[in-house]
Every structure is written in structure tokens, then in C-alpha cells.
N, C-alpha and C positions, 0 to 999 in steps of 0.2 A: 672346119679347120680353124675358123679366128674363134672356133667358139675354147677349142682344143688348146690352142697360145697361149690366151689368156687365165686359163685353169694351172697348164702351165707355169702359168708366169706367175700366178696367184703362190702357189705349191711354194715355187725356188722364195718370191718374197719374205714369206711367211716360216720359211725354214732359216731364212738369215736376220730373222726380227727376234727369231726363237736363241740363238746362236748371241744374238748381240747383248738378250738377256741375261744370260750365263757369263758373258764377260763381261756386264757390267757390274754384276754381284759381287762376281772377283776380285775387280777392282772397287769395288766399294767396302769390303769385306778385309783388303789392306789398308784403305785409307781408315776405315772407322777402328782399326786397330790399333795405330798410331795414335788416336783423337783417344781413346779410351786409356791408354798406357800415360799420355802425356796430363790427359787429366788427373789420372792418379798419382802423378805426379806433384803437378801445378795446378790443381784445383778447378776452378772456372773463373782464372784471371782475366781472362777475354772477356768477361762483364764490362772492366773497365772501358773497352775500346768504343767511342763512337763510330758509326755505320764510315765516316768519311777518313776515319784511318784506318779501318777493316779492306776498305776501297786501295788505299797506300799502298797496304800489305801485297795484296795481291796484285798491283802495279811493279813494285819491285822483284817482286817472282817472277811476272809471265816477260818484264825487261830483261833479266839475267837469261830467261830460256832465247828469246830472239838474239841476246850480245854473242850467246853460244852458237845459234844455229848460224850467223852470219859468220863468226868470228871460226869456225869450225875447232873449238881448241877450249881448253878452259883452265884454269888455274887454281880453283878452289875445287875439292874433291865431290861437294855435297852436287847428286846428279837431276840429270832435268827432269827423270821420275819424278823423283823427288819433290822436285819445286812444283812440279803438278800434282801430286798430290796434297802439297801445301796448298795449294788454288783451294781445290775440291774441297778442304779441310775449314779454310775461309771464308768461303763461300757461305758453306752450311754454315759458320760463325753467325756469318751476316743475315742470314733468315733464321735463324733462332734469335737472336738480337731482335728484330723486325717484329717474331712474334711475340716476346717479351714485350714487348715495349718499353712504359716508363719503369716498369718494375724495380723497384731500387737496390733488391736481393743481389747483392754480388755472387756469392758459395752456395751454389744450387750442389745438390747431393749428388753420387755420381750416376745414381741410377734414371733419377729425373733428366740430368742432364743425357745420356745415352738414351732417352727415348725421347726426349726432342728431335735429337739427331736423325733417330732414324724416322718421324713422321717427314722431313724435312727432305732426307733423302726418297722416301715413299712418294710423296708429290715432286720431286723433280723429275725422277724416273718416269711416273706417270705422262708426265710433257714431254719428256723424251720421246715418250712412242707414241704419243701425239701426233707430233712432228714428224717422227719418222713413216710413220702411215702417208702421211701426206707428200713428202719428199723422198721418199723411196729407198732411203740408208744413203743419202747422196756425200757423207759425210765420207765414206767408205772411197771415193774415189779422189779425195783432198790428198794432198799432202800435208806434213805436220806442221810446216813453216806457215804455210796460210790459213791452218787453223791459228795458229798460234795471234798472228797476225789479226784475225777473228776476234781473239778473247781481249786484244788491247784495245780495237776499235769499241766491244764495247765498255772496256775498263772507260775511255775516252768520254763513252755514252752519261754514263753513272757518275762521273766525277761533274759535269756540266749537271746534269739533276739534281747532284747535290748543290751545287753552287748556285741553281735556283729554289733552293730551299723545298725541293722535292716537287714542285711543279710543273707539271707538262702540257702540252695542246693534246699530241696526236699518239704520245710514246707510248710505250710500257712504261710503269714504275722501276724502280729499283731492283722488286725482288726479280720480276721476271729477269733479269740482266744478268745476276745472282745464279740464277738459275741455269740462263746458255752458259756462262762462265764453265758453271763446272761441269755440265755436260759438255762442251765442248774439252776442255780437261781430260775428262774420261773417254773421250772419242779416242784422243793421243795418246793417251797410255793405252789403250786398245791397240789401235793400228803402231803402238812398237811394241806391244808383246808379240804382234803377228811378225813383226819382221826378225825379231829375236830366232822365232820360232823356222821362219827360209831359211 
């Protein structure tokens, strides 16, 4: 019988890791849509940006989503989609930036630039289900307010590393931070397409 649970239990896991996949794509699949249009647009002006105002950026997006979620009400049309998909969009800014490094090439072509993105996004997803192996999709039973609250404690984390000039004892570096940022990101735009969806 506990042998029967846990097969079980293995089955329903493994059916909702499969399920998280497909929504993550989706949602990956509109944000690198944006990033592709805006590039073609605007180039790859975000060369200019150092790693600690790439960090700003995405301080003042994941700020407006908590002014809204407490404030329940908002004044400016652009929505918390949105601004999470900005995170997401930032994020990957900032590990493509990272693996640049000194490079001094501002106007990367757009097709170089679009497969940065996506090795960048391949490795974070990868962590994703890392993680999620390990902690059981426990993302899934958060609400959006304390993820949100999640992504500033570690905005909070990276801005202190930067201002030790990227130093740490026991931490992660940067990019991992980078990296929950915009997975957690993608969790909330998940869990509100589902509630769209009730």
C-alpha cells in the first residue's frame, strides 16, 4: 500500500512538473516576444546599462507591483503583467550582460542577441526544475503578494552584493538572484493565467 502512495504520488508530481513546463514556455514565449520586437526596434541599447542599474530597473517594477497589490487600485494603465514580464526581460538583460562581460561591443546583431537569450533562458528553466524536484512545486501554493515580496527581498539581496563590489562569504553570486528573480516572475504570471482561467 505505502509502496502504491508513493507511485502514486510520483505519477500526480510528475504530471504537474510536465504541466509547469508548458506554462513556462508560454510565458517565456510572450516575454521573448516583446525582447525580440523591442530589439528591433531599439537595438541592444541595454549594453549601456551596468549590472547595478539593470538591478534599479527591476527594483522599480517589482515596487509599482507591491504599491498596486497593497494599494488595490492603480492610476497608470501599463499592468502588473506587464511589469513582470519586464522583471523576466531584465533579468535575462543582466545574465547576458554577466556573460558578456568586458566586451565593449555595444550593437550585437539581432540574431546573436536572440540566442543569448534563449541559452540564458535554457539555464534558468534548467534551475527551475532543479528546484522544483526538490521542493515539490511548493510555489503553487503561495500567493502572489509573497512571491512578489520574494523577488524584492532578493532585489534587496543583489543590491547589498553589488555594493560589496560582488563579494560574498556564504551567498550565491548575482546571477543566481537573477535567476529566482525571474523564475519567481514566471511563477505569477503562471498562477494569474490560472486564475484568469476560474
Amino acid at each position: 500500500m505505502i509502496n502504491l502512495y508513493f507511485c502514486r504520488s510520483a505519477i500526480r508530481h510528475s504530471s504537474k512538473m510536465k504541466n509547469t513546463s508548458a506554462q513556462y514556455d508560454v510565458i517565456i514565449s510572450q516575454c521573448r516576444q516583446l525582447f525580440e520586437k523591442k530589439t528591433a526596434d531599439y537595438g541592444t541599447a541595454w549594453r549601456i546599462m551596468r549590472l547595478p542599474s539593470i538591478t534599479d530597473q527591476i527594483m522599480i517594477k517589482a515596487n509599482r507591483i507591491r504599491s498596486i497589490q497593497q494599494a488595490g487600485t492603480q492610476l497608470v494603465e501599463d499592468s502588473i503583467e506587464g511589469e513582470f514580464i519586464g522583471i523576466v526581460n531584465y533579468c535575462l538583460i543582466a545574465l547576458m550582460q554577466l556573460q558578456l562581460g568586458n566586451e565593449t561591443l555595444l550593437e550585437l546583431p539581432l540574431g546573436t542577441c536572440m540566442d543569448l537569450y534563449d541559452k540564458e533562458v535554457r539555464q534558468t528553466k534548467d534551475l527551475l526544475f532543479r528546484k522544483n524536484h526538490d521542493y515539490g512545486e511548493a510555489w503553487r501554493q503561495m500567493r502572489i503578494s509573497s512571491i512578489t515580496d520574494i523577488i524584492l527581498m532578493k532585489l534587496l539581496r543583489t543590491k547589498q552584493i553589488e555594493d560589496n563590489e560582488g563579494h560574498t562569504i556564504v551567498s550565491e553570486g548575482v546571477a543566481a538572484n537573477y535567476q529566482d528573480m525571474m523564475n519567481y516572475s514566471i511563477f505569477c504570471l503562471i498562477l494569474m493565467d490560472e486564475n484568469k482561467a476560474k
